[in-house]
C-alpha positions in Angstrom: 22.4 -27.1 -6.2 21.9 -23.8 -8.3 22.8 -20.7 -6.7 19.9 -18.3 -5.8 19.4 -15.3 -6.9 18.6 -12.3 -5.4 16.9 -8.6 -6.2 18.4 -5.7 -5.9 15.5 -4.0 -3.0 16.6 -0.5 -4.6 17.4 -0.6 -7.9 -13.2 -5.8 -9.4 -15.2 -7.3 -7.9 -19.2 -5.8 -7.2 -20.8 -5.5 -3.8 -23.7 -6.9 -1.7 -26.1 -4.3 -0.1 -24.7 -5.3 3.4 -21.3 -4.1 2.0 -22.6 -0.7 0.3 -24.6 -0.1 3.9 -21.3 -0.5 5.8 -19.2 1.6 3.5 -22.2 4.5 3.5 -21.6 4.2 7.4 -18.3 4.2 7.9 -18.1 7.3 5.7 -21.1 9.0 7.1 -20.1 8.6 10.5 -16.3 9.6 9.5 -17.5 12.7 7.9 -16.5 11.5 4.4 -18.1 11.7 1.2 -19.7 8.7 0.0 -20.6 7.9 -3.9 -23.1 5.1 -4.3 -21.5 4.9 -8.0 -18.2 4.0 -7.0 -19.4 1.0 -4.5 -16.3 -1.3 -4.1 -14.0 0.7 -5.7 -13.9 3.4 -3.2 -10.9 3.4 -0.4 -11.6 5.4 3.0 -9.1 5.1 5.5 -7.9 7.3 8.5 -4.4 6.5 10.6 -3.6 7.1 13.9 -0.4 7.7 15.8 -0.4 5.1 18.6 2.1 3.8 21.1 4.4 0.7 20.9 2.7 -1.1 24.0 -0.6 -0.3 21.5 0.3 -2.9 18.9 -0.5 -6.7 19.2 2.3 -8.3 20.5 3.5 -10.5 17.7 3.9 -7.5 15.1 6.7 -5.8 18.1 8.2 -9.1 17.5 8.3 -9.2 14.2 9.4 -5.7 13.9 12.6 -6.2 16.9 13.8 -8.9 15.1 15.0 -6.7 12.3 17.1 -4.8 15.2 16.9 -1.7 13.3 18.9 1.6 13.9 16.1 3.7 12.9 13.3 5.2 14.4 9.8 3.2 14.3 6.3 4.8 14.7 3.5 2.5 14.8 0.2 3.6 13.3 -3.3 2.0 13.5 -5.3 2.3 10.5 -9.2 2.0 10.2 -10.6 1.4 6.6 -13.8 -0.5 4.8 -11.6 -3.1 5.5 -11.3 -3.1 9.3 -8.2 -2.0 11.6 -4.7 -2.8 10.8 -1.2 -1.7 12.4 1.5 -0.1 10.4 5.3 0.1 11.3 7.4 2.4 9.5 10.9 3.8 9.7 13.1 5.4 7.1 16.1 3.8 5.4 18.4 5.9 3.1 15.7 8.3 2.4 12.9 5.6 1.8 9.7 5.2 3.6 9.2 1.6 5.4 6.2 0.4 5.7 5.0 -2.9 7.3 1.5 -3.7 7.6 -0.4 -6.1 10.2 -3.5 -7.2 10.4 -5.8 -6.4 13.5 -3.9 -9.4 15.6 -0.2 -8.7 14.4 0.0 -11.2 11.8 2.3 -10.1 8.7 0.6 -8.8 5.9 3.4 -7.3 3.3 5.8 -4.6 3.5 5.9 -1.9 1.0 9.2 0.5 0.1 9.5 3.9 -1.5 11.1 3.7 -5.2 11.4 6.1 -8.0 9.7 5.9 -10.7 13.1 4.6 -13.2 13.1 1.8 -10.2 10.4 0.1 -11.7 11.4 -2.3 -14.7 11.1 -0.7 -17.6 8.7 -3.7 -19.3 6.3 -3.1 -16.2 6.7 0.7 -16.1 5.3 1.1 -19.9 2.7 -1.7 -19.4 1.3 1.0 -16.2 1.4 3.9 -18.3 -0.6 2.2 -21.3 -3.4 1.0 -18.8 -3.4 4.7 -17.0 -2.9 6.4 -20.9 -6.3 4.2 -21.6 -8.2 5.5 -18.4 -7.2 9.0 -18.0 -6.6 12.0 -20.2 -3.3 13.1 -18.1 -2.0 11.4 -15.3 0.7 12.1 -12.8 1.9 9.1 -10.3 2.3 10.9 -6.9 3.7 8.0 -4.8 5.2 4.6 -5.5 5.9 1.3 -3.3 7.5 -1.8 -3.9 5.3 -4.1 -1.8 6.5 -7.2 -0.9 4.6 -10.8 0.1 5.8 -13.7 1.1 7.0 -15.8 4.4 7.6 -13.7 7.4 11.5 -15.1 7.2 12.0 -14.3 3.5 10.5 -10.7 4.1 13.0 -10.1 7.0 16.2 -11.2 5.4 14.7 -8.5 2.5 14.4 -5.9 4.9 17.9 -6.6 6.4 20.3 -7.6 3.3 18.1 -5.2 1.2 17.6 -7.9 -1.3 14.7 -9.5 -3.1 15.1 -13.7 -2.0 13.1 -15.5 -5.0 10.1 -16.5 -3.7 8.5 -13.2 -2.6 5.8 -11.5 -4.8 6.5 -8.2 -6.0 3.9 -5.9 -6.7 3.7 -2.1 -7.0 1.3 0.1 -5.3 0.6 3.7 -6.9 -0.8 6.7 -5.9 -2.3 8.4 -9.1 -3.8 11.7 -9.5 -5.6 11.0 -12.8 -7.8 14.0 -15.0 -10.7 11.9 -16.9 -13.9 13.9 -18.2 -13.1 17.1 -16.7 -12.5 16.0 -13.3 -9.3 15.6 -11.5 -9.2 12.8 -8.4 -6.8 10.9 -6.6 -6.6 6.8 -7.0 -4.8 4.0 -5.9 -3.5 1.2 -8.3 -2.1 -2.2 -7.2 -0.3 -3.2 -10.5 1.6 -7.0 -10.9 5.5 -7.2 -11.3 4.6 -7.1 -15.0 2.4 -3.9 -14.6 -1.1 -5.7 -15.1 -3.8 -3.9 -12.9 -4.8 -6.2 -9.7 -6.6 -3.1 -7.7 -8.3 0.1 -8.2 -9.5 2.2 -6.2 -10.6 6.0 -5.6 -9.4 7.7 -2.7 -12.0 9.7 -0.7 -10.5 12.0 1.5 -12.1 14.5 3.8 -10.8 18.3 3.9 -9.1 17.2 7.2 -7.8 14.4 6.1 -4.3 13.8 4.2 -2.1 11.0 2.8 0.5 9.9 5.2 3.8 9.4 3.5 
């Protein structure tokens, strides 16, 4: 049988009317700013600090069974796509995250890297597509995010290794100058650096990014 191998863990669409009345209500009544322009491709979301006993039970599970040393703090988050739980913890430096849906069932788990973590085939392929969007970019934030079985993304979590099998993707947070104007946007690119998401952040003057 051949031998496994492992990853180092360090090394647009439109939308319906009933979908543009939702997202102009959830930002209305959230204080935000809503622009009819950017329909699907806007992302509104607001986290909350919340206690363990808060979060459906089979995400705690999940989340014990990686007996970790390190502190957890559980989150709810509330977007245009519903409510979700969060779990993060830090690891040699690096922001955890794992993310649940509203009834605690796994949805991926997503790692701080540096940007030189990235291979370097994808990390060119991300700056062409940003090069082609933007007339200066800057990445503020980058994630590993991992999918996959619930028992493949544990033994990732614990041996810090990538089992084959999991998708890799990268999540980015880009502040991105285009026109004149400067905003903030978030980029799900493939494990070869093809854009799967975009999205422009809409943030209120009380809100911030948790990191």
């Amino acid at each position: 049988m051949a031998r496994k191998q492992y990853r180092n863990l360090y090394p647009l669409s439109g939308c319906g009317c009933a979908q543009l009345f939702f997202l102009f209500l959830a930002f209305f009544l959230n204080g935000g700013i809503f622009e009819p322009s950017l329909c699907a491709q806007v992302k509104f979301e607001k986290e909350t600090r919340i206690k363990r006993t808060d979060v459906p039970q089979s995400a705690v599970r999940m989340i014990d069974l990686l007996e970790l040393d390190e502190k957890v703090r559980w989150f709810m988050e509330k977007s245009e796509n519903g409510v979700s739980f969060e779990a993060k913890y830090k690891r040699q430096n690096r922001l955890h995250s794992i993310e649940f849906d509203s009834i605690g069932r796994f949805q991926d788990a997503e790692i701080d890297i540096r940007e030189r973590e990235v291979p370097e085939e994808a990390r060119l392929q991300i700056h062409h597509h940003l090069k082609m969007e933007f007339d200066h970019h800057r990445l503020r934030k980058i994630q590993r995010q991992l999918t996959g079985p619930e028992e493949d993304i544990r033994r990732a979590l614990v041996k810090e290794m990538i089992p084959p099998g999991l998708t890799v993707r990268y999540e980015i947070i880009v502040k991105g100058r285009s026109s004149g104007e400067t905003h903030l946007y978030e980029y799900l690119f493939s494990d070869s650096g093809e854009i799967e998401r975009r999205a422009r952040i809409i943030l209120r003057n009380t809100d911030h990014l948790i990191y």
